[in-house]
C-alpha positions in Angstrom: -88.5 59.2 -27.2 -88.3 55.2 -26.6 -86.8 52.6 -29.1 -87.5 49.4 -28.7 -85.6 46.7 -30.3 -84.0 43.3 -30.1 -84.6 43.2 -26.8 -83.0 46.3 -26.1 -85.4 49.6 -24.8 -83.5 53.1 -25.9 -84.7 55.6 -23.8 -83.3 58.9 -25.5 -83.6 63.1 -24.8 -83.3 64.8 -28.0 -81.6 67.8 -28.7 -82.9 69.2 -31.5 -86.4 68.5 -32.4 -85.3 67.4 -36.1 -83.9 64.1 -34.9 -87.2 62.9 -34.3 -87.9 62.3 -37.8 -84.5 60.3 -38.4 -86.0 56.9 -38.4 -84.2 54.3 -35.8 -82.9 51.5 -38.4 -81.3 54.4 -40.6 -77.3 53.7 -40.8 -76.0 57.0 -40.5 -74.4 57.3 -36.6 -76.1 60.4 -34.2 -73.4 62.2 -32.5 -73.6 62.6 -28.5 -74.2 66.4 -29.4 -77.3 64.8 -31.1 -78.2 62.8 -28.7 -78.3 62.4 -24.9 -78.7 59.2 -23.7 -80.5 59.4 -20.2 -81.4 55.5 -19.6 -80.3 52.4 -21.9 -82.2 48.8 -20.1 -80.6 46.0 -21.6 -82.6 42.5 -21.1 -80.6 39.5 -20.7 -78.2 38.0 -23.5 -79.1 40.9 -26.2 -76.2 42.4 -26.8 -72.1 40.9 -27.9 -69.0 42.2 -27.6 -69.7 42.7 -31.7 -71.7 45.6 -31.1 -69.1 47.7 -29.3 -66.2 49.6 -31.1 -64.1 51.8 -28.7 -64.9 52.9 -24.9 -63.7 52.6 -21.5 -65.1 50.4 -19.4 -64.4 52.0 -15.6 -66.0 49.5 -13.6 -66.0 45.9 -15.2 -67.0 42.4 -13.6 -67.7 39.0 -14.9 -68.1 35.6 -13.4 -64.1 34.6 -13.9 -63.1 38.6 -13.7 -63.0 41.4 -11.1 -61.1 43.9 -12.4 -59.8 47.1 -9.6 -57.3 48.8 -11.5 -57.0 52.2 -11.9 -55.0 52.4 -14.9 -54.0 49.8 -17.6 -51.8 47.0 -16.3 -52.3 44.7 -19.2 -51.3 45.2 -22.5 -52.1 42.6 -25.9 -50.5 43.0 -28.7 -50.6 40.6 -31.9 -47.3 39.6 -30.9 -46.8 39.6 -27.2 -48.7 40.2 -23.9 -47.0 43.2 -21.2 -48.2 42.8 -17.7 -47.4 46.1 -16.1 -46.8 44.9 -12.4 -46.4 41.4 -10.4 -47.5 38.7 -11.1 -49.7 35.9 -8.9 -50.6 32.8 -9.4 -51.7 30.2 -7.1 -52.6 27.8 -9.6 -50.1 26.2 -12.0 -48.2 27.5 -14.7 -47.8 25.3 -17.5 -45.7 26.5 -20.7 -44.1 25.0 -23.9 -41.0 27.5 -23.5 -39.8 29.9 -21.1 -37.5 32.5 -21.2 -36.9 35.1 -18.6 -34.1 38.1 -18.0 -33.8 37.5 -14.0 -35.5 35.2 -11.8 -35.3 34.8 -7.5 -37.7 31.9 -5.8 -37.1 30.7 -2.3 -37.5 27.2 -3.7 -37.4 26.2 -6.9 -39.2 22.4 -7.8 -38.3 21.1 -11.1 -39.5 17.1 -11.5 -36.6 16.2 -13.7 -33.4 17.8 -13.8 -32.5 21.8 -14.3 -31.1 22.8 -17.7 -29.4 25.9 -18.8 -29.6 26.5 -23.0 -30.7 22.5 -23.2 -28.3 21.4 -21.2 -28.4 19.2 -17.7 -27.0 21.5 -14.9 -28.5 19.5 -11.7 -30.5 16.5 -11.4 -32.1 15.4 -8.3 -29.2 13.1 -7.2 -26.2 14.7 -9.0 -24.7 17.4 -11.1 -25.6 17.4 -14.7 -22.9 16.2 -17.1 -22.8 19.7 -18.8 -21.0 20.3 -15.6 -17.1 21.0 -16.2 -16.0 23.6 -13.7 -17.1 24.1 -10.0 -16.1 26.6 -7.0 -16.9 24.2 -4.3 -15.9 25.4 -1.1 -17.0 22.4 1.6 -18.2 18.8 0.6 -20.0 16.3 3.0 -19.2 13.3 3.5 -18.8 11.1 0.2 -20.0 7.7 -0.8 -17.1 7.5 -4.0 -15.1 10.1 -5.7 -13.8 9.7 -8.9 -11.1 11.8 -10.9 -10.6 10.7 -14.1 -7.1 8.5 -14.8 -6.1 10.5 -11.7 -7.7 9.6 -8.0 -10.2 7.3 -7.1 -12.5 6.5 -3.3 -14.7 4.2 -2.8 -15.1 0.9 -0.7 -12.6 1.8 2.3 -10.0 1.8 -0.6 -8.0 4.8 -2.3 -6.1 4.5 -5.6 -3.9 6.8 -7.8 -4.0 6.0 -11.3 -6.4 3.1 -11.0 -9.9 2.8 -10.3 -9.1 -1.1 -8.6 -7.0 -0.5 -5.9 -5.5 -4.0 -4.5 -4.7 -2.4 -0.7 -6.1 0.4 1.2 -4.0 3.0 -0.1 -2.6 1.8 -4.0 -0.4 4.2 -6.3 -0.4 2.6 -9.8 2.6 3.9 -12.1 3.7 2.0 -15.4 0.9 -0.7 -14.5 2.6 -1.4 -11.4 1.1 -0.4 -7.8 2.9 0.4 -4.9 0.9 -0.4 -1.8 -0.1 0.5 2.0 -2.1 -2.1 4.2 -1.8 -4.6 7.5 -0.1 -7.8 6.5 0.3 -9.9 9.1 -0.6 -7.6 11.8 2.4 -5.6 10.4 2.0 -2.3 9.1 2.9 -3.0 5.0 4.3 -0.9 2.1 5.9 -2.5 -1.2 4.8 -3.9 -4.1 1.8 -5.8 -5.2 3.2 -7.9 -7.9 6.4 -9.6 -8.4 8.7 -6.6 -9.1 11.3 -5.1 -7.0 10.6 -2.2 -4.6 13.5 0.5 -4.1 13.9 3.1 -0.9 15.8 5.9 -1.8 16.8 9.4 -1.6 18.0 12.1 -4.9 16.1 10.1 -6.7 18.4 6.9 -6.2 17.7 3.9 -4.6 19.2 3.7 -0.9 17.6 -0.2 -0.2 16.5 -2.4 -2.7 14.0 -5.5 -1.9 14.5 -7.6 -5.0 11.7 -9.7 -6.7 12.8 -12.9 -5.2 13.3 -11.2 -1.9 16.7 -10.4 -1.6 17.9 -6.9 -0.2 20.9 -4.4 -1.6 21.7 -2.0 0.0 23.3 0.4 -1.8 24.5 0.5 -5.5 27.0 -1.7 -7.3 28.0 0.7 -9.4 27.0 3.8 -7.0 29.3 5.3 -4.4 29.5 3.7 -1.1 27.2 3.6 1.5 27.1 4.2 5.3 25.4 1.7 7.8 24.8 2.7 11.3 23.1 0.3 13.3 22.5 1.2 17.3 22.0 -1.5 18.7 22.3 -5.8 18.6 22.4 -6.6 14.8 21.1 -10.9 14.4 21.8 -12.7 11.6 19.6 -15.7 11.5 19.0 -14.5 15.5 15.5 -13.8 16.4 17.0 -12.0 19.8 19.9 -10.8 19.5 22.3 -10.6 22.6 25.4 -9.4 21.1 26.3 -6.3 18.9 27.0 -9.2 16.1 25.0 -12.6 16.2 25.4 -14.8 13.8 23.4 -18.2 13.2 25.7 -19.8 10.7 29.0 -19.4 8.9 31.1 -15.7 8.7 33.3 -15.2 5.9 35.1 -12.0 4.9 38.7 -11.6 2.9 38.1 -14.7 0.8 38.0 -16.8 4.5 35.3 -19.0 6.1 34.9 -19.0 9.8 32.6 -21.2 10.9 32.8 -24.4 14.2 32.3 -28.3 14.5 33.2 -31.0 16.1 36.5 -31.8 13.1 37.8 -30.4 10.6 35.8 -30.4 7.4 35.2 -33.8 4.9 33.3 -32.2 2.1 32.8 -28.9 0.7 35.3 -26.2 -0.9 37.5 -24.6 1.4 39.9 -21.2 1.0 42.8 -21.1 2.5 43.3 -19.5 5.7 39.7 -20.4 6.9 38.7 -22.2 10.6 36.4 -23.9 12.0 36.2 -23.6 15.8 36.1 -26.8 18.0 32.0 -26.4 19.1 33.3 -28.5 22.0 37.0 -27.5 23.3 38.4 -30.0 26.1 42.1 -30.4 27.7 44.6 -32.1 25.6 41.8 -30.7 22.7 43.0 -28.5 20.0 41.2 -25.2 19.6 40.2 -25.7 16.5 41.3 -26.4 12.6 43.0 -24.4 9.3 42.9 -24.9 5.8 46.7 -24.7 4.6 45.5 -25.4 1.4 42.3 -24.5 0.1 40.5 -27.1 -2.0 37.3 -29.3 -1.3 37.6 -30.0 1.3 41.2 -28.7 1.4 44.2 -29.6 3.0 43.3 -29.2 7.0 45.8 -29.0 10.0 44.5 -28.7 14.2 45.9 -25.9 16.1 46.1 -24.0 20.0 46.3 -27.5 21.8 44.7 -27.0 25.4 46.6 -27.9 27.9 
């Protein structure tokens, strides 16, 4: 028996002889034990997915589909989508949100920055400022480094508590800074402003170079020091010759030593100091002493040369 309709010819074997009179628009559905169907011929666009309730389609292709599978590897549901195996895409994937359990690319191209729950983990350039704690292990080589109110590199210049070093190596502490650089063509450590710089061991100061200068060594009110010096020792004498060179005046025990030509006109005098004739001759006394000390002081010649 043949239907025709719509476009669609039914070519059909019939079973039992009774279906024949069942005409073809009646609604009631005829069972495959009804009915055998030998040959359907479809002509072009005459039949939707509409039509169809239930099947298994073993062998199905379409322009943007090929599908090979031999068991079901995608799963919709109203709420998700479960894709059995891998997945491969050589297009581009382009999603509002994405979430996933475990990932592993070889690379891994974002355009902006990587973020972990919203937050900036790597940028291009830098760590992201969500960044707090790191396991680094080697670093390159370093434009700057900054640690903050701690240590800071950058411009051929390190600084400890500052981030404006004023030498090469600066070490700030109660707003002061205690430097290292080439002064000179000497080699340099002190101060950088007017405040006094101490050398010293048990946490007490050994050598002090005062603001204006001046050095103490030692303490006033400390215990004693040692001085060992191997070697010429100059006072005022850029080359010393002698274990003690002096350019000038000595005193010690309250008494001025010092030489010239007389005995002194001006000036205040102890008693018991001398000044040495700078030019002994025969008949010349060696030099002069205060008997009485006073400015100048009463002054008497002795050690006449003869």
């Amino acid at each position: 028996m043949i239907f025709t309709s719509l476009g669609v010819t039914v070519t059909v074997a019939l079973n039992n002889t009774n279906m024949a009179l069942l005409p073809i628009n009646k609604p009631e559905k005829v069972s495959e034990s009804q009915v055998k169907v030998q040959q359907i011929e479809f002509h072009p666009n005459t039949i939707s997915g509409d039509v169809i309730d239930g099947g298994k389609i073993t062998n199905f292709n379409s322009t943007g589909i090929v599908d090979k599978s031999q068991d079901t590897k995608l799963t919709i549901n109203d709420d998700h989508v479960e894709i059995a195996n891998d997945l491969h895409i050589k297009g581009t994937v382009k999603v509002e949100n994405l979430q996933y359990v475990e990932a592993q690319v070889p690379k891994l191209n974002v355009t902006d920055a990587v973020m972990v729950d919203h937050n900036e983990v790597i940028w291009k350039d830098r760590l992201g400022a969500s960044v707090k704690k790191s396991n680094i292990q080697e670093l390159g080589i370093l434009k700057n480094l900054q640690v903050k109110n701690t240590f800071y590199v950058a411009d051929g210049r390190v600084g400890i508590n500052t981030t404006a070093p004023s030498a090469d190596f600066s070490v700030n502490t109660g707003g002061y800074e205690v430097i290292t650089s080439m002064h000179e063509h000497n080699a340099y450590v002190g101060t950088h402003m007017h405040v006094p710089f101490a050398i010293g061991t048990d946490n007490t100061a050994r050598l002090t170079c005062k603001a204006n200068g001046d050095i103490v060594i030692g303490s006033e009110l400390g215990k004693s020091v040692k001085m060992t010096v191997y070697g010429n020792l100059g006072v005022g004498v850029k080359y010393p010759q002698e274990s003690l060179e002096v350019d000038g005046n000595i005193k010690f025990a309250e008494r001025t030593f010092a030489s010239g030509a007389k005995e002194p006109t001006d000036g205040r005098w102890d008693t018991g100091s001398i000044v040495w004739n700078e030019k002994p001759e025969v008949n010349k006394f060696v030099g002069w002493v205060c008997t009485k000390g006073g400015k100048p002081g009463n002054w008497r010649p002795f050690g006449l040369i003869t």
